[in-house]
N, C-alpha and C positions, 0 to 999 in steps of 0.2 A: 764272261759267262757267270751266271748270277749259281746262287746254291740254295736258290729258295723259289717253289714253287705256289701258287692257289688251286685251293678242291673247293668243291662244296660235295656232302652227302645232297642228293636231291630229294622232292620229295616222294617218290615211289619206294626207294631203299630206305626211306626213316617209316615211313608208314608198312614198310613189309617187315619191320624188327629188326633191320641190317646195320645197324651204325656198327655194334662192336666187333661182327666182324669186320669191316670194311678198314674202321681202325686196325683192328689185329695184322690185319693184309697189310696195312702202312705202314704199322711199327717192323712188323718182320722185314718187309722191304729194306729196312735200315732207312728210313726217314725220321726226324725229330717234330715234333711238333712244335711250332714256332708261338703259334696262336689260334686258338678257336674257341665257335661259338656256336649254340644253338640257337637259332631263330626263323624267321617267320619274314619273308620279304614280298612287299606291297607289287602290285602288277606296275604300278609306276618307276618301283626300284628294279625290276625285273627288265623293264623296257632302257631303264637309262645301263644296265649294266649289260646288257644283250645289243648296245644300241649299232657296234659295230654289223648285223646280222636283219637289222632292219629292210632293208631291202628284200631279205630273200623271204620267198613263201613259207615258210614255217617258221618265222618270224612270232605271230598271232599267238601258235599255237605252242611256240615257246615259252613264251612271257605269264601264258595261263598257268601252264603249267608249275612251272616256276612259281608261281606266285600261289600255288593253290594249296599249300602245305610247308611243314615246320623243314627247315634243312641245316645243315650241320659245312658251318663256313671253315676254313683250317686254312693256314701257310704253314708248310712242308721244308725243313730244309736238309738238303745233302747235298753231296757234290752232286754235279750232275743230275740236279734236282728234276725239271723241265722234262728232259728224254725220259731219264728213266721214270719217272713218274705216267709219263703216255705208256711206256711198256707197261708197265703195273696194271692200268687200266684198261690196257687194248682197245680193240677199235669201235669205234663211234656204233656198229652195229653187231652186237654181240653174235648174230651168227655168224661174223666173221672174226670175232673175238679168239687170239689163241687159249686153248688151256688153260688151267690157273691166272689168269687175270681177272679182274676187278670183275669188269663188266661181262665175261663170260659163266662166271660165277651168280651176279646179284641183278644184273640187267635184263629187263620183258622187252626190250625193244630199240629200235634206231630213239623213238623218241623218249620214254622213259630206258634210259641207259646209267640209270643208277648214281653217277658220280660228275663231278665236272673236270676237269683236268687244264691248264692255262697250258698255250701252245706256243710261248715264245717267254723269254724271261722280261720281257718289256711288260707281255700282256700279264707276268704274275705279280708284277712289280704293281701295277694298274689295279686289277683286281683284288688283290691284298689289300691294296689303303683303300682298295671302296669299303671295304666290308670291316677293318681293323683300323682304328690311329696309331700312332708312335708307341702310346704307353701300353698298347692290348701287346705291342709285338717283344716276344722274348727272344 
């Protein structure tokens, strides 16, 4: 089990003034921040880091998305990085998000849901060195 997870702020939570709290919610969590950045990712970086999700129909209208504004990349680490980091964030649609989480808090929707969250320690492992090299990661 790995102790390091991947987020990105998306960009609906960067364009609605949400980073600091979102950070705030991760620092309290008892997460460290490993590595992050602020930036801007192309519909074609969108598509290659979304590519598992290709197939599915909201596919399209992920990648715009994604790709349509500034977002906020971070590796996470704590024990139990992975789990507890999906708790933090709750569920993929904030009306079914519990209380105090992330996405109950900062998310309009299934598809704008504020935050990304990696759902296996392979995939943060994956996601982390897309967006960070060796020497971004503390």
């Amino acid at each position: 089990m790995s102790n390091r997870t991947f987020t990105m702020i998306k960009p609906d939570a960067v364009k609605a003034g949400n980073i600091g709290n979102i950070l705030q919610m991760i620092n309290a969590g008892g997460f460290r921040i490993a590595a992050m950045k602020y930036t801007k990712i192309s519909r074609q970086q969108a598509e290659k880091f979304y590519e598992v999700h290709a197939a599915r129909p909201f596919y399209s209208e992920l990648t715009e998305f994604m790709s349509s504004g500034p977002i906020v990349a971070a590796i996470l680490e704590k024990e139990n990085a992975v789990a507890d980091f999906r708790k933090l964030i709750g569920a993929t649609n904030p009306a079914n998000a519990e209380e105090g989480t992330i996405r109950k808090r900062y998310a309009a929707s299934i598809g704008e849901n504020a935050v990304h969250g990696s759902d296996s320690d392979e995939n943060a492992k994956i996601e982390g060195d897309f967006f960070f090299n060796g020497l971004e990661q503390f």
